[in-house]
N, C-alpha and C positions, 0 to 999 in steps of 0.2 A: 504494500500500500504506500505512494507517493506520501510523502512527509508534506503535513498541512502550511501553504503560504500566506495564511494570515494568521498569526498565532496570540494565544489570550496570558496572560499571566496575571492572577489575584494576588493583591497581597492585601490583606485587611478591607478596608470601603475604595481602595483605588484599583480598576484594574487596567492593565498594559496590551492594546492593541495594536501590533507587529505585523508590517507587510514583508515578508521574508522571501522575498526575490530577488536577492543582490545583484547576483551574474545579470540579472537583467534590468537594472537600476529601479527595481521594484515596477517594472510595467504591472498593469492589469490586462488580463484576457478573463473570456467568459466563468471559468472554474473562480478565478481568485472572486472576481463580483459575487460567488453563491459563496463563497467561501465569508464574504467580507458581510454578507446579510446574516449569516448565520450567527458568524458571530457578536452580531447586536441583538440578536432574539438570546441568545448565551449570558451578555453582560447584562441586559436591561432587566432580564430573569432573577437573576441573584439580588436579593433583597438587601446584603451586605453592604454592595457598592454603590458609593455615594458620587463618586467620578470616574472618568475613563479619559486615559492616555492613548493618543494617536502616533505611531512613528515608524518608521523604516528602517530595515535590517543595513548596513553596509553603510555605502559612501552617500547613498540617495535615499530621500524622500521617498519620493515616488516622479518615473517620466511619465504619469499617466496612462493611458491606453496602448497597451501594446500594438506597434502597426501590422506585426502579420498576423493579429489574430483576428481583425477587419477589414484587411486589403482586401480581399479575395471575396468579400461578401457582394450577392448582389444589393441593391438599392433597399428594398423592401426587407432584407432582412438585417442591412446594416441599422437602418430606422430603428426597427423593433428591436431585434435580440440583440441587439448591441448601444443603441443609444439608448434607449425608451427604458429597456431592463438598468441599464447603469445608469442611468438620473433615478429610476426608484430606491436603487441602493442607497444612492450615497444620501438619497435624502431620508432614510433609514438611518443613517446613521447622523443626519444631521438634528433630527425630531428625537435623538434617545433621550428618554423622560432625566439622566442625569448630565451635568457638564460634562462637555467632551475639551481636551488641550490638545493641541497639533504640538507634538515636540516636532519641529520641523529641523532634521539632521543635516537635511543634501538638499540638493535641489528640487525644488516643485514646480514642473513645468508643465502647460495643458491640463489635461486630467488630476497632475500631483497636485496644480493648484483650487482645482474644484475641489478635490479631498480635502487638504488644508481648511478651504475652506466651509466646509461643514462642521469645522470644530466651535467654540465658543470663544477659545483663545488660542491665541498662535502665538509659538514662543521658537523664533530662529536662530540657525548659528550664523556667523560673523558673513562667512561664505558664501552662503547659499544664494543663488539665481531662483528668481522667481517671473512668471510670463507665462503668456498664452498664446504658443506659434502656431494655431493648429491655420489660420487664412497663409500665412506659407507652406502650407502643405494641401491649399487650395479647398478647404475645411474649416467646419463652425466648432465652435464648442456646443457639447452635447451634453453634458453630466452639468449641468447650471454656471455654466461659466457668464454668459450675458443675463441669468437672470437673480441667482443669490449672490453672485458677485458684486450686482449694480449694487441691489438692496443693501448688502452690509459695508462697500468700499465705495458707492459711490461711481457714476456711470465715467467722469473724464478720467479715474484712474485706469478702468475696463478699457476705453480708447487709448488709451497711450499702452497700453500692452496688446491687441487685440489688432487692431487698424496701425496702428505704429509699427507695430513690434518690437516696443521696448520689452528690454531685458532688465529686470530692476535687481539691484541690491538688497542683503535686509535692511539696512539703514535707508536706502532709500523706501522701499518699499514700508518701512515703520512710520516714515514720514506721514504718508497718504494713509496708515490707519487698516492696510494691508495684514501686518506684524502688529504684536501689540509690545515684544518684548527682543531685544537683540540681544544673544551671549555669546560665548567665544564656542570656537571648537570644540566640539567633542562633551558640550556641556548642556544641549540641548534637554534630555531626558532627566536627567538630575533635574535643572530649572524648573519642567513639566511635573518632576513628583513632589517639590519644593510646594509650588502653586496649588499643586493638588490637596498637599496638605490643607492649606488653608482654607480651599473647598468645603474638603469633608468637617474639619471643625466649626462650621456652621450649620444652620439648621438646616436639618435634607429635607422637610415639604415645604418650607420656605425657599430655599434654590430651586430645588422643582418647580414650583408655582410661578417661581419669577421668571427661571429660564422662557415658561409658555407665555407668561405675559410680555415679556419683553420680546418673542416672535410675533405675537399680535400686533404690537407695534409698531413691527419692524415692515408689517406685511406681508411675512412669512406664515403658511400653513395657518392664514387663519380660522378655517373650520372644524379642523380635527382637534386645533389648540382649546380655543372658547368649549368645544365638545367637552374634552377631557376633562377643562376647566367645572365647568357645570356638573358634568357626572361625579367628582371625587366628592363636591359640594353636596348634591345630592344624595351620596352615598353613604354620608355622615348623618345624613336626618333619622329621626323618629321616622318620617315620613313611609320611607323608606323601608324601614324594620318592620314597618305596621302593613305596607303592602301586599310583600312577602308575605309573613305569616298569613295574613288573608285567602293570600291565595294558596299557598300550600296547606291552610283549615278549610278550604272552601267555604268563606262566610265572605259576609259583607266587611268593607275595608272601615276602620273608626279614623279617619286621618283627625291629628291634631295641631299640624301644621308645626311640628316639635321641629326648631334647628339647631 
């Protein structure tokens, strides 16, 4: 059995997700995306963990989408089984009900920086190139590059890597609000469990609740969020308790409007 290339590691309320495809600077092809959903149905499961760390095995981030594992697709099924499925992921991974951090190691380029950015915070090393070449390769961004990109950095930064094809630095890229944090070398994932610390020692359905209210705001998945928002509320009532048992006594329901 192939050894798994997205890899989970707990320690306590934080846990560690690893794209472990170095030889190939952490591209994704189709397995690693099933691989990459899985393991957010894995972390968001475990009641423990209060955060979750994003980062790449080797010298890279992530180069985003592997190109031969798309070249070769016709039109219709590049669309689907390859865009369509990798925007649901990553925004699976972008909606996980705890903070996610990008320890961002190596480079994030195209896809590495859709990834990136589905985190909550982004913490890079000195190094690191960040950009979206994919209109040099005569190609859109697919995994929400023009659209959670705008919303969180801003649409002239998306232009100047996108249409430009600037190649930005972390310091430049911390500038625009890209980065939220710049460290040296090799210091990236320490910084990330640093951060996370401080996560977890606050309160976890107050970070929870805010992570969702602060995607409503943002414009982000506003329906599923206000959902969640409302159902955890409701699930807390009398209201609620008193339904249930109704129904599972088959009697008429006494609501008291109890919250």
């Amino acid at each position: 059995m192939a050894e798994p290339r997205i890899r989970i590691a707990i320690d306590g309320p934080v846990a560690t997700i690893s794209v472990a495809r170095p030889e190939k600077l952490n591209a994704f092809d189709i397995d690693m995306l099933k691989e990459l959903s899985a393991a957010c149905d894995t972390v968001e499961a475990n009641a423990a963990v209060r955060v979750a760390i994003l980062t790449g095995e080797g010298k890279a981030f992530s180069a985003g989408g592997d190109i031969r594992a798309w070249a070769g697709m016709e039109a219709n099924e590049f669309g689907h089984a390859w865009v369509r499925f990798g925007h649901r992921v990553f925004e699976r991974l972008a909606t996980l009900r705890m903070p996610l951090i990008a320890a961002v190691n190596g480079h994030a380029l195209g896809g590495g920086l859709e990834l990136a950015a589905a985190a909550d915070i982004r913490i890079a090393e000195t190094q690191v190139k960040i950009g979206l070449p994919e209109a040099g390769l005569g190609m859109v961004p697919g995994w929400s590059g023009t659209q959670r990109l705008v919303k969180r950095f801003g649409a002239q930064a998306v232009r100047r890597m996108l249409l430009g094809g600037e190649v930005l630095t972390a310091a430049e890229a911390a500038t625009l609000g890209i980065v939220d944090h710049v460290v040296e070398t090799g210091t990236a994932v320490e910084a990330a469990r640093a951060y996370a610390a401080r996560i977890a020692a606050r309160g976890p359905a107050a970070t929870e609740i805010s992570k969702l209210m602060i995607s409503v705001a943002n414009g982000e998945d506003n329906g599923a969020a206000v959902e969640a928002l409302g159902s955890i509320l409701v699930a807390k009532t009398g209201d609620l308790k008193e339904g249930v048992a109704a129904f599972t006594g088959k009697r008429p329901a006494d609501f008291k409007g109890e919250w």
